[in-house]
C-alpha positions as protocol buffer text, in pm:
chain_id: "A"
residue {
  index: 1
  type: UNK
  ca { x: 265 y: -177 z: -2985 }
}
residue {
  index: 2
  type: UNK
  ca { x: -65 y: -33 z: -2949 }
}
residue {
  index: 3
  type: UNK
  ca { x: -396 y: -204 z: -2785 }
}
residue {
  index: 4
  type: UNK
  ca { x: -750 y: -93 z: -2742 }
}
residue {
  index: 5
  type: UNK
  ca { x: -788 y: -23 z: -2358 }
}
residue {
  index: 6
  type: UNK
  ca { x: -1101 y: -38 z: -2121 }
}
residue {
  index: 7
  type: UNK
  ca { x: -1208 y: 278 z: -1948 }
}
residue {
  index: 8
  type: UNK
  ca { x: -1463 y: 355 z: -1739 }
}
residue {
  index: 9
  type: UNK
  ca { x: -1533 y: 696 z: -1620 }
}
residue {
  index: 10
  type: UNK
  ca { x: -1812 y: 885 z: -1415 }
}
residue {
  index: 11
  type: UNK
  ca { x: -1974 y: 1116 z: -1638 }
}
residue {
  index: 12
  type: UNK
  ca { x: -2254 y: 1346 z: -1510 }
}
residue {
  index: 13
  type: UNK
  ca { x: -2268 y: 1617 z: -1267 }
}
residue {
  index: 14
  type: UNK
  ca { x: -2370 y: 1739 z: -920 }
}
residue {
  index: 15
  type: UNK
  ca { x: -2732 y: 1657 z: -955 }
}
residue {
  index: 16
  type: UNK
  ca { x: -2659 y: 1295 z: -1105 }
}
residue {
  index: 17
  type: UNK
  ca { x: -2410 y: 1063 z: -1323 }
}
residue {
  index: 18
  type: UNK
  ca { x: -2289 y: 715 z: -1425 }
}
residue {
  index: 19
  type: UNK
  ca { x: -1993 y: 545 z: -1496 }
}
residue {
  index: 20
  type: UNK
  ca { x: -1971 y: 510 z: -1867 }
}
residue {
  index: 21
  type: UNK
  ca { x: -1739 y: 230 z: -2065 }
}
residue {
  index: 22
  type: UNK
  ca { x: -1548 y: 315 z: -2336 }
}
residue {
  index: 23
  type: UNK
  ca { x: -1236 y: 185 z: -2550 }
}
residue {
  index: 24
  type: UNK
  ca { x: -963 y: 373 z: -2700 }
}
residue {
  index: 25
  type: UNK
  ca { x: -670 y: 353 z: -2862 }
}
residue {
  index: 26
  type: UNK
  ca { x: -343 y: 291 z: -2599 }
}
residue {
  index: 27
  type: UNK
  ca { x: 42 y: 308 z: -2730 }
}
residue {
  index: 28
  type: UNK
  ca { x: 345 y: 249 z: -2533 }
}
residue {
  index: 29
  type: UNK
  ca { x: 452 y: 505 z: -2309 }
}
residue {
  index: 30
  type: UNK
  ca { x: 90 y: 650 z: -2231 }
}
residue {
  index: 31
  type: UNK
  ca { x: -36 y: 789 z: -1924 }
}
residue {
  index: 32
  type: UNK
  ca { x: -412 y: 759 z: -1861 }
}
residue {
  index: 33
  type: UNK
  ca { x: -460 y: 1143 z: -1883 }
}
residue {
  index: 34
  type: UNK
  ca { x: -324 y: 1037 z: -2272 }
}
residue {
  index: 35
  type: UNK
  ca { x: -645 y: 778 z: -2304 }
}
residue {
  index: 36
  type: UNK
  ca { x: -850 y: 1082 z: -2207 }
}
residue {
  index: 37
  type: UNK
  ca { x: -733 y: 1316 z: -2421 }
}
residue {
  index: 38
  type: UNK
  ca { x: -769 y: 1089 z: -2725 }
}
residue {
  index: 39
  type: UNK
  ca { x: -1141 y: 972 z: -2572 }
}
residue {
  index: 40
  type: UNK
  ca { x: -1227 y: 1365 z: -2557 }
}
residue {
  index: 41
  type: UNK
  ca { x: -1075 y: 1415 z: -2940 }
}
residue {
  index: 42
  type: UNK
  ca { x: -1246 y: 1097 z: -3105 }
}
residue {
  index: 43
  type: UNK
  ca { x: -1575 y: 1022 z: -2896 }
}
residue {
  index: 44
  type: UNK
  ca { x: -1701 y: 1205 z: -2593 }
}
residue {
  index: 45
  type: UNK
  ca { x: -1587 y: 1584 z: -2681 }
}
residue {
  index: 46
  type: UNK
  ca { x: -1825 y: 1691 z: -2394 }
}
residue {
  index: 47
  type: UNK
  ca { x: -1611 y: 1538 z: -2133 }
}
residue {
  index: 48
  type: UNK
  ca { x: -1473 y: 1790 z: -1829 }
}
residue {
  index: 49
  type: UNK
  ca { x: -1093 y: 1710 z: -1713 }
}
residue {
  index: 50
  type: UNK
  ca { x: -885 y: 1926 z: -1542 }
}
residue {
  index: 51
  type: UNK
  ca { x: -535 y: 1967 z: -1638 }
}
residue {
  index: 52
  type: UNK
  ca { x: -246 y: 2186 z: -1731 }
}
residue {
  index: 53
  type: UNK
  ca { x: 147 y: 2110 z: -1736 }
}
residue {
  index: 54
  type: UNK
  ca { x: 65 y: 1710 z: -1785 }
}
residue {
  index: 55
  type: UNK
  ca { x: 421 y: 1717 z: -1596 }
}
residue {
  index: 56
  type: UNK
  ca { x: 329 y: 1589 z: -1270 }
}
residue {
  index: 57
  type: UNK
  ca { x: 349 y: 1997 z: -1169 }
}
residue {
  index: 58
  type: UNK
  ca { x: 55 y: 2165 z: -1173 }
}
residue {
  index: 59
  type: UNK
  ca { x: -151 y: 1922 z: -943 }
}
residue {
  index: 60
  type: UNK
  ca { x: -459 y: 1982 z: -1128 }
}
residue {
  index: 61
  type: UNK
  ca { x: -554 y: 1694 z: -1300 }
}
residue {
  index: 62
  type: UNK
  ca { x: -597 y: 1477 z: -1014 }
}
residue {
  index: 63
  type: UNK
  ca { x: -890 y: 1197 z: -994 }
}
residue {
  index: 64
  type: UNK
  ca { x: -923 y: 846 z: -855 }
}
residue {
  index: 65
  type: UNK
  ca { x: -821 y: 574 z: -1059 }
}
residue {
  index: 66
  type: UNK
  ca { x: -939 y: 236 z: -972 }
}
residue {
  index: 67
  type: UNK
  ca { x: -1004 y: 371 z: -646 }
}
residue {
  index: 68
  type: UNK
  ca { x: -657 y: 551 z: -549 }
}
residue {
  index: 69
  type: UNK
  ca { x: -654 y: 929 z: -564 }
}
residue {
  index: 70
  type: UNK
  ca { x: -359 y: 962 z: -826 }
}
residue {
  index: 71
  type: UNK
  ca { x: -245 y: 1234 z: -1099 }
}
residue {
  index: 72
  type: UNK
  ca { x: -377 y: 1131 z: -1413 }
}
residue {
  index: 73
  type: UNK
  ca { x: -36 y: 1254 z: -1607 }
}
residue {
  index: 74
  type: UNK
  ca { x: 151 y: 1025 z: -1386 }
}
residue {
  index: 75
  type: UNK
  ca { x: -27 y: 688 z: -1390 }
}
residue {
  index: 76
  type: UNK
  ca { x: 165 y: 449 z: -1659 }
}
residue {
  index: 77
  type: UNK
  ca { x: -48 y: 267 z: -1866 }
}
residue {
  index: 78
  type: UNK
  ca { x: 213 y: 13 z: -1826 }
}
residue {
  index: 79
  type: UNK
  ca { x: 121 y: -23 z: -1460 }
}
residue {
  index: 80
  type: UNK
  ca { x: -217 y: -178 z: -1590 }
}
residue {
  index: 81
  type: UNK
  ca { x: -275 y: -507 z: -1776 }
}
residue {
  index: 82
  type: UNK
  ca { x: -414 y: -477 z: -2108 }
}
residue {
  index: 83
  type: UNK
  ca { x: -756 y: -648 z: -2071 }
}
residue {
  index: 84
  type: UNK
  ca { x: -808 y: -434 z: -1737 }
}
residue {
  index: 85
  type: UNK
  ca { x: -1052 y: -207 z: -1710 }
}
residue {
  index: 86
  type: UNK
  ca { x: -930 y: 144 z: -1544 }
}
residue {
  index: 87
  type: UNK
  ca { x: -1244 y: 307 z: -1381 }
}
residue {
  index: 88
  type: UNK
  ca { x: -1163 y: 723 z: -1342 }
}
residue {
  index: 89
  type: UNK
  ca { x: -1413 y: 868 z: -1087 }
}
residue {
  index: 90
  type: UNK
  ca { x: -1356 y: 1259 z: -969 }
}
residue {
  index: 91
  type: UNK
  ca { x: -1221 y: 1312 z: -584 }
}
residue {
  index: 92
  type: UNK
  ca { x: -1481 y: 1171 z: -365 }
}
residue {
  index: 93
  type: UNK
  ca { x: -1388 y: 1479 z: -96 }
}
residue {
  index: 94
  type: UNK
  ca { x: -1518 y: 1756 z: -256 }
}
residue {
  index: 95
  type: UNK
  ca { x: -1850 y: 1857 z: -469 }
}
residue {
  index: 96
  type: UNK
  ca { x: -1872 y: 1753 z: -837 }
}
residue {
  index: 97
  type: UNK
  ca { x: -1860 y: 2031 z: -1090 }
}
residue {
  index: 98
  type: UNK
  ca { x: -1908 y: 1770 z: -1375 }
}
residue {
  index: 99
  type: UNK
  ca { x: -1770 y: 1450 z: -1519 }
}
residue {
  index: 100
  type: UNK
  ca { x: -1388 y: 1463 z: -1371 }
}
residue {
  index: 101
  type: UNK
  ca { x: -1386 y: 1802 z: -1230 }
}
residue {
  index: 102
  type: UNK
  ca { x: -1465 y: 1939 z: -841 }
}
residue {
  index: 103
  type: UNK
  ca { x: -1474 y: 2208 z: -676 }
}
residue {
  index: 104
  type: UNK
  ca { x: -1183 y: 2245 z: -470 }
}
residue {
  index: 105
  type: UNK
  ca { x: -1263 y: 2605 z: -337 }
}
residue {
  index: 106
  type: UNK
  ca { x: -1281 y: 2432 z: -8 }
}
residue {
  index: 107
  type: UNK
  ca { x: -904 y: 2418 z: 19 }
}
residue {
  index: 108
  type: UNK
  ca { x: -873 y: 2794 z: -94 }
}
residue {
  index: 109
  type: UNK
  ca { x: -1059 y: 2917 z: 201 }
}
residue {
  index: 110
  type: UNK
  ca { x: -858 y: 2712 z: 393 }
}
residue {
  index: 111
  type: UNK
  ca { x: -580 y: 2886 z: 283 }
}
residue {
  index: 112
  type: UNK
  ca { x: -703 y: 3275 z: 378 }
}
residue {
  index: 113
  type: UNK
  ca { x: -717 y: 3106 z: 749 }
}
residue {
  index: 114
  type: UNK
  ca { x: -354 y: 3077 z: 815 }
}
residue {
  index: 115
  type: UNK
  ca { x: -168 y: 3378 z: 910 }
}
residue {
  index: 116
  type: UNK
  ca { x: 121 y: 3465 z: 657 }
}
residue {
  index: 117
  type: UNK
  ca { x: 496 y: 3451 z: 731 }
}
residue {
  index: 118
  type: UNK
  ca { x: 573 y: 3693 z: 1031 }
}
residue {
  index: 119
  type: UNK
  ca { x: 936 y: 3775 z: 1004 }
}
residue {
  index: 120
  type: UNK
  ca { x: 1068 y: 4005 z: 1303 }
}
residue {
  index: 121
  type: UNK
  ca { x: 948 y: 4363 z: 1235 }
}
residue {
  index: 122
  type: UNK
  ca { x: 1322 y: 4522 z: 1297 }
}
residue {
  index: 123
  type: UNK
  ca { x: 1471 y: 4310 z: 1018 }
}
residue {
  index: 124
  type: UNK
  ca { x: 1448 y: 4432 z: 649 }
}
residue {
  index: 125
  type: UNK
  ca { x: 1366 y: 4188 z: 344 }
}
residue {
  index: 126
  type: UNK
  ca { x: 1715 y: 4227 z: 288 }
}
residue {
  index: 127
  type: UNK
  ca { x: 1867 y: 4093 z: 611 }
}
residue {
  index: 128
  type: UNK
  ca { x: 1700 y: 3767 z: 685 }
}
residue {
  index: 129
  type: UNK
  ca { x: 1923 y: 3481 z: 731 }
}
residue {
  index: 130
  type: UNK
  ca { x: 1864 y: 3095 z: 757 }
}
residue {
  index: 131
  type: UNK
  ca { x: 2085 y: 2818 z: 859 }
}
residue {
  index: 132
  type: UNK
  ca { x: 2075 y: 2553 z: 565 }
}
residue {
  index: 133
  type: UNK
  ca { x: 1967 y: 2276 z: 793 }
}
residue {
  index: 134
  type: UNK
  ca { x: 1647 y: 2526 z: 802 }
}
residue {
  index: 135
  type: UNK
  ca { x: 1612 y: 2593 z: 437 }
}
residue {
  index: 136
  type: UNK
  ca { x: 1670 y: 2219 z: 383 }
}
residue {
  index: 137
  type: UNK
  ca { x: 1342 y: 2145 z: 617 }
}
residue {
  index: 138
  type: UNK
  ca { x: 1157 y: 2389 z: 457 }
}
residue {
  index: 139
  type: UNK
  ca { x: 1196 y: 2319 z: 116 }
}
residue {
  index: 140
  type: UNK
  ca { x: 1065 y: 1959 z: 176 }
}
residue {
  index: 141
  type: UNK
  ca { x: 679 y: 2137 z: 225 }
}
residue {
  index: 142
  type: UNK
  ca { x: 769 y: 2367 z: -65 }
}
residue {
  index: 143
  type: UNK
  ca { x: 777 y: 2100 z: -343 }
}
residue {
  index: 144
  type: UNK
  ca { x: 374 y: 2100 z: -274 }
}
residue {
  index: 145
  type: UNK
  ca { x: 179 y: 2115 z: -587 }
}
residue {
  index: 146
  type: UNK
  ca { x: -154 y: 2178 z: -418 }
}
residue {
  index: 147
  type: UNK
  ca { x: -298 y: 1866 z: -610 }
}
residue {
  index: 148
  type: UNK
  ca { x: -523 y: 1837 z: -328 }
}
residue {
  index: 149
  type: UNK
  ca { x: -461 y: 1449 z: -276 }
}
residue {
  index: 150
  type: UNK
  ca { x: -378 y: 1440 z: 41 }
}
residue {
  index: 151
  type: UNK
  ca { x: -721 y: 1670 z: 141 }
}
residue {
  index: 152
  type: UNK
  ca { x: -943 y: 1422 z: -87 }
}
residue {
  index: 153
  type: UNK
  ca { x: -800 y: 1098 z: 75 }
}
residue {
  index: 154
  type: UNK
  ca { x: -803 y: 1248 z: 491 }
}
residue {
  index: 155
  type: UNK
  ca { x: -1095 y: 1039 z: 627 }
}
residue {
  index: 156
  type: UNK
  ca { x: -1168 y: 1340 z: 869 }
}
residue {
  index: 157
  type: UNK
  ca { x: -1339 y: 1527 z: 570 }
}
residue {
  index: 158
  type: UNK
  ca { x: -1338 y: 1287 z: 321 }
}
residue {
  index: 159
  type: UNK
  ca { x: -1624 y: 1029 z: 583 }
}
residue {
  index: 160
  type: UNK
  ca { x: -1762 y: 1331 z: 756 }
}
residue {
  index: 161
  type: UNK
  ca { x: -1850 y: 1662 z: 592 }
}
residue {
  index: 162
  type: UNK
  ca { x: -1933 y: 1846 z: 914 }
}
residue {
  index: 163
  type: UNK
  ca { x: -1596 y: 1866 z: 979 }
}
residue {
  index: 164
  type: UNK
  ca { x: -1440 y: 2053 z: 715 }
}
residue {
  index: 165
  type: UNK
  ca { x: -1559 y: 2392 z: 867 }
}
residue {
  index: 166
  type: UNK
  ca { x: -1312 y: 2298 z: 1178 }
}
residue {
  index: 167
  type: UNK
  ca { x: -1030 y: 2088 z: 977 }
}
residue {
  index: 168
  type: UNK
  ca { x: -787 y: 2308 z: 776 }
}
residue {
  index: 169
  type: UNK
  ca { x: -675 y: 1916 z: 654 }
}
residue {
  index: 170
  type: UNK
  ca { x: -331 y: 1798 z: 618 }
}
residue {
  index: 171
  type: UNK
  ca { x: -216 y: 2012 z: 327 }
}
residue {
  index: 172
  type: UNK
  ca { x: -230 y: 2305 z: 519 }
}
residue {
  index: 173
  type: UNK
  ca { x: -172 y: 2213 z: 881 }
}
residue {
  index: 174
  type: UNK
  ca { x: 148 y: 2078 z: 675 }
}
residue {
  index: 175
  type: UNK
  ca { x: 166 y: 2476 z: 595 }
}
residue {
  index: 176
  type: UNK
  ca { x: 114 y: 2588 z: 956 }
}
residue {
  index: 177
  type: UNK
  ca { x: 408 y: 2346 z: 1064 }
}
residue {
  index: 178
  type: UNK
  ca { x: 632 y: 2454 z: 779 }
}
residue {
  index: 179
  type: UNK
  ca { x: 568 y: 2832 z: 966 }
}
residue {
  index: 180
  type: UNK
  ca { x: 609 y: 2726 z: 1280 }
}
residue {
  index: 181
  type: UNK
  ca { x: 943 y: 2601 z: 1210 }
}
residue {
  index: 182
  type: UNK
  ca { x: 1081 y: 2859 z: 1018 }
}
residue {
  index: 183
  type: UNK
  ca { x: 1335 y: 3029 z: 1255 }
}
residue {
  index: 184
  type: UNK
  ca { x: 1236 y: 3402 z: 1125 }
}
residue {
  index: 185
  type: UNK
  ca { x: 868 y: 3363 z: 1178 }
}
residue {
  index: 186
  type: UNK
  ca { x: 819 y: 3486 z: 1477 }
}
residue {
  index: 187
  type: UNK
  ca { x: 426 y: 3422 z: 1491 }
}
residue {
  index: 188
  type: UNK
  ca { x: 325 y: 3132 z: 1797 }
}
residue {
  index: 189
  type: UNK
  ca { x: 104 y: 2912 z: 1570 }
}
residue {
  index: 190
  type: UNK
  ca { x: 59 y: 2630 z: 1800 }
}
residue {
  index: 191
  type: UNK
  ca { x: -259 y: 2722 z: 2014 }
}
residue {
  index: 192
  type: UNK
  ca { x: -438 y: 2852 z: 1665 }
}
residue {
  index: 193
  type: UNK
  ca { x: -320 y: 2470 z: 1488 }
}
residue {
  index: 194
  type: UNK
  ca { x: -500 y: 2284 z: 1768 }
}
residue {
  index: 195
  type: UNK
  ca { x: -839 y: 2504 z: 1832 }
}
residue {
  index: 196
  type: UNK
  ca { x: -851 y: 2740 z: 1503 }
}
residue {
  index: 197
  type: UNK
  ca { x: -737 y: 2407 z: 1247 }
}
residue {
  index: 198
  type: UNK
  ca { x: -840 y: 2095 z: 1388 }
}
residue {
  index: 199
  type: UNK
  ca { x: -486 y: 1943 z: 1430 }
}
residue {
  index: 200
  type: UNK
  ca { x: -656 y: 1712 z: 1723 }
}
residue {
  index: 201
  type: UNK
  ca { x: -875 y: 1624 z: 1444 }
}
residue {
  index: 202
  type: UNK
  ca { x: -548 y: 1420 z: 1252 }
}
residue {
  index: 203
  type: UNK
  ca { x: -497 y: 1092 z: 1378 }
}
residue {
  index: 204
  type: UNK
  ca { x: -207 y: 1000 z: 1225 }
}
residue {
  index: 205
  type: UNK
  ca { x: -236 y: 753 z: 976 }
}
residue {
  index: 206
  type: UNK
  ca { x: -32 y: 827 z: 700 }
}
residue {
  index: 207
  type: UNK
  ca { x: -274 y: 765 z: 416 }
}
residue {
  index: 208
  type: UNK
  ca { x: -190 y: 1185 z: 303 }
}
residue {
  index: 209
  type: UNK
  ca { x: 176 y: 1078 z: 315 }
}
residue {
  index: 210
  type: UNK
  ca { x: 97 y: 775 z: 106 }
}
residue {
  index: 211
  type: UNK
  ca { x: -63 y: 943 z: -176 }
}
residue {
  index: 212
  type: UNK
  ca { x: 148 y: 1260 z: -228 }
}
residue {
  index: 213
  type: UNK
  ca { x: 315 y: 1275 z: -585 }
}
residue {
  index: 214
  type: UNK
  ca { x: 572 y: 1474 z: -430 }
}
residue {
  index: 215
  type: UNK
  ca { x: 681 y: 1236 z: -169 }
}
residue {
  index: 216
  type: UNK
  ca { x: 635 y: 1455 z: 98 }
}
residue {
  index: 217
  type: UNK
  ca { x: 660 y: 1315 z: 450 }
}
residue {
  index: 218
  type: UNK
  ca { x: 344 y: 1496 z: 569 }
}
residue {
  index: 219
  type: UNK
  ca { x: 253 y: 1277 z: 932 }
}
residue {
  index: 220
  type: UNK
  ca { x: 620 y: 1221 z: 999 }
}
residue {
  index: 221
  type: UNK
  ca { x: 783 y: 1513 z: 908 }
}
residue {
  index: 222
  type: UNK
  ca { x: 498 y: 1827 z: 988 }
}
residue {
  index: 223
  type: UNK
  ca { x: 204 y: 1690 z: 1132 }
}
residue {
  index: 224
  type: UNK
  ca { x: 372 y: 1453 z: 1430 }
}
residue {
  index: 225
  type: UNK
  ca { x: 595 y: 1747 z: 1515 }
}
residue {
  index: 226
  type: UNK
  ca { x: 311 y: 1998 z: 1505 }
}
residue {
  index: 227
  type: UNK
  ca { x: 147 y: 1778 z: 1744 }
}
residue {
  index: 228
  type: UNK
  ca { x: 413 y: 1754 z: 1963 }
}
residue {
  index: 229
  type: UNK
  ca { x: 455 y: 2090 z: 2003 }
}
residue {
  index: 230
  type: UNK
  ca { x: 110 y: 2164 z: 2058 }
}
residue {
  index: 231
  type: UNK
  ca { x: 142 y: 1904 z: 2351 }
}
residue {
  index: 232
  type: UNK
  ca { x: 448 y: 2064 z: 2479 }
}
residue {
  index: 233
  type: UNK
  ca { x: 257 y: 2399 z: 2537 }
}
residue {
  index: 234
  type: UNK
  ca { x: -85 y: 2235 z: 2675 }
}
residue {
  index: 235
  type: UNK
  ca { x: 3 y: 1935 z: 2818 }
}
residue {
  index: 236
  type: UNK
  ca { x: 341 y: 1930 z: 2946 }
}
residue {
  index: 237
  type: UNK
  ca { x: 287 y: 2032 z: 3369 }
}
residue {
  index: 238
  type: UNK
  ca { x: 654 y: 2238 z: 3375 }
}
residue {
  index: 239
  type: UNK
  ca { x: 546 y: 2410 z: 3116 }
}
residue {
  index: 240
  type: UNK
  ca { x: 154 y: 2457 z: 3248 }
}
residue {
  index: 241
  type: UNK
  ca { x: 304 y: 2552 z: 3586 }
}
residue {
  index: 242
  type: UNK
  ca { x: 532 y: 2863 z: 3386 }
}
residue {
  index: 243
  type: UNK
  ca { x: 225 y: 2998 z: 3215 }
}
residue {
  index: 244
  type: UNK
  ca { x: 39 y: 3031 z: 3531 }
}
residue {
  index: 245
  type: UNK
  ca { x: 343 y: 3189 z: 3762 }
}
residue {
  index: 246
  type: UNK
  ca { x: 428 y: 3409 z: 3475 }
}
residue {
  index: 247
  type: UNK
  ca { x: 118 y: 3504 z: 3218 }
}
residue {
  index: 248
  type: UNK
  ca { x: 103 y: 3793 z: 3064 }
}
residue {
  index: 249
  type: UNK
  ca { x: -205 y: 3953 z: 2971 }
}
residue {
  index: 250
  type: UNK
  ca { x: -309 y: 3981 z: 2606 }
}
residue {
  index: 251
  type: UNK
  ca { x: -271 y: 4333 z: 2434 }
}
């Protein structure tokens, strides 16, 4: 049975903008990416979303809803009372394009910073072989969509803009981890996580692990381990003591 909902979205760009009410037509089964779709088609044609597989996939239309950085294609309508009003604001992380959409090209230069997979150079494409415990742990950082949640919600960049030239963010010090603990990369990653990506930076606290759509156990599973081993190779006084009895110089 249908009902008229209550939206209220940010419309404007990176100079200025308001939130603007509207109501439009809601059926059963909708996701709020639906309401938009319908507002764009019946009143507001002007309005700027970004989306593609509306499968929970393609990360791309993601947003804040009431708040919470969330998909769009994956927020029931039935997870919202009827007379409520749902408020859609674009990630608060990065700059405004307009209405909905940002620009996320923060996270793409990010990206170019980490060194890709170094498999030994005596081993052909053909040859490399993985334990499945291994390609079980890896695949975990694979299902990824690159929504970008995770970077909009990290309080390191999201509160404090003068550190996202030293904070890669957890998306991607997720990605450094996931290298590091590939058994055929053979590339030491764990001095460049700490002064090169800001791991130090993290502090733990789960809120990029809470709003992944994919579930991903990003503190527990990359970031806490990363950490450790980064500890293990400054920190650890056996391991201190080796480096200085047996260093060897840099080529």
């Amino acid at each position: 049975m249908g009902y008229e909902a209550k939206l209220r979205i940010w419309r404007g760009d990176d100079g200025s903008g308001e939130l603007r009410d509207y109501t439009v037509e809601a059926n059963e089964g909708e996701v709020v990416l639906d309401l938009i779709h319908r507002l764009q088609a019946t009143q507001a044609p002007d309005l700027a979303v970004r989306w593609n597989c509306k499968a929970g996939k393609c990360g791309s239309c993601s947003a804040e809803i009431n708040g919470r950085p969330r998909l769009l294609c994956m927020a029931r309508l039935s997870a919202f009372r009827p007379e409520e009003v749902i408020t859609v604001t674009p990630m608060r992380t990065f700059p405004v394009i307009r209405d909905l959409v940002t620009d996320v090209s923060y996270n793409y230069v990010k990206a170019r910073e980490i060194p890709a997979f170094t498999p030994p150079p005596e081993l052909e494409p053909g040859e490399y072989r993985m334990q499945q415990v291994d390609v079980q742990r890896a695949q975990e950082f694979r299902k990824c969509i690159e929504c970008f949640l995770c970077q909009n919600v990290c309080h390191v960049i999201r509160d404090h803009e003068e550190n996202k030239p030293a904070f890669a963010g957890p998306r991607f010090l997720m990605r450094i981890a996931e290298l590091e603990m590939h058994p055929l990369d053979v590339a030491d990653r764990r001095d460049a996580a700490q002064t090169q990506h800001g791991l130090g930076y993290c502090n733990i606290t789960k809120c990029c692990t809470e709003v992944c759509p994919e579930n991903i156990h990003i503190t527990d599973n990359a970031l806490i381990p990363m950490k450790e081993r980064v500890a293990d190779r400054r920190y650890d006084p056996v391991v201190w003591l080796g480096n200085k009895l047996f260093r060897r110089d840099k080529g």
